[in-house]
Structure formats: structure tokens, C-alpha cells
C-alpha positions in Angstrom: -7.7 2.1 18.9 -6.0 4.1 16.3 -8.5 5.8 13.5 -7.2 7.0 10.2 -7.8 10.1 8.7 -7.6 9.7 4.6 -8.1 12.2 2.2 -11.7 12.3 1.4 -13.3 11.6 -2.7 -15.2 14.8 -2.8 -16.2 14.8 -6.3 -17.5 12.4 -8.4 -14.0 12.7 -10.5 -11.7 13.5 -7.7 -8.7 11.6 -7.8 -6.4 13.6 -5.9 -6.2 16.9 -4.2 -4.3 19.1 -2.4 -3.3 19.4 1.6 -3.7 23.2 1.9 -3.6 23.7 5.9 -4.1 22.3 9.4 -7.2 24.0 11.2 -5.8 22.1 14.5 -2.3 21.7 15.8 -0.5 18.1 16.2 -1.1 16.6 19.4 -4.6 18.0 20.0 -7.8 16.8 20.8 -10.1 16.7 18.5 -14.5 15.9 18.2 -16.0 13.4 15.6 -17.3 16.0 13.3 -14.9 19.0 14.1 -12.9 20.4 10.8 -9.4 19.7 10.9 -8.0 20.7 7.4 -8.7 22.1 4.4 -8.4 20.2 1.0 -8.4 21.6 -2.5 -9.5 20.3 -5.2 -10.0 21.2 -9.0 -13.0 23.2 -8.3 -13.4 24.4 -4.8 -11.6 23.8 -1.0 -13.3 22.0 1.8 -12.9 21.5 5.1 -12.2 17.5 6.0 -14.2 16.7 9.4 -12.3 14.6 12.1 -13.6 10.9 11.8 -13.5 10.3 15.6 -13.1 12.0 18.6 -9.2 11.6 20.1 -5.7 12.8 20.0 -4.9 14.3 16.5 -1.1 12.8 15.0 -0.6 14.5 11.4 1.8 12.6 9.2 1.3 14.9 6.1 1.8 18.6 6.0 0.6 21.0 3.7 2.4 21.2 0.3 1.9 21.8 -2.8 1.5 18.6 -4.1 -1.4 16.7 -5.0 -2.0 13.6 -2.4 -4.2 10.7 -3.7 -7.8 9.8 -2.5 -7.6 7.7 0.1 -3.9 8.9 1.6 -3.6 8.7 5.1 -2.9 12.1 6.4 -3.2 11.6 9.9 -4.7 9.4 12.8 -6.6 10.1 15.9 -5.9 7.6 18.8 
């Protein structure tokens, strides 16, 4: 079973927010609860906890851009 890892409503007016970096490398296993990356928003960055426990497959990498709430960044399978 595959889980997906979506960017995260942190704020009460987040609507988007910013893929900043990748605390764990692709292909590695991660722990329910562990930080995997960091996400920026308009006023602060967090660090986004893994879902699950399982093998980590990103599918977005850090840019620049604004991602959506609700993006899927990554699974864990």
C-alpha cells in the first residue's frame, strides 16, 4: 500500500507554499513522524513529518515555485 505525502495547510490562510529542501534522500526509509522536508510559507518554514513508516519516492523537488495545498510531493510505499 502506497501512502501519499501532500503538502500540508499550515495556516489558517495557507494556500500554497514553497518546497524548500529534502531532509531525506529518495529511496530511503523513512518513520511515521520523522521530518522529511521543509516547507515555506508566508510567514515561517516547517518541517513536514512523514505520514507513514516505508520507502520514501519524491516526485517534487525543491524549487522556487509555490506548490498548492494538498500537492502530492511524494509517496511512501
Amino acid at each position: 500500500m502506497t501512502i501519499d505525502v501532500l503538502v500540508p495547510k499550515i495556516g489558517f490562510s495557507m494556500a500554497e507554499g514553497t518546497l524548500t529542501e529534502w531532509l531525506v534522500d529518495d529511496g530511503a526509509t523513512v518513520s511515521e513522524g520523522q521530518p522529511i522536508y521543509s516547507l515555506e510559507s508566508d510567514k515561517s518554514i516547517n518541517e513536514v513529518e512523514a505520514p507513514a513508516s516505508g520507502v520514501l519516492k519524491i516526485l517534487v523537488q525543491p524549487a522556487d515555485d509555490p506548490i498548492p495545498v494538498g500537492t502530492k510531493v511524494a509517496e511512501i510505499g
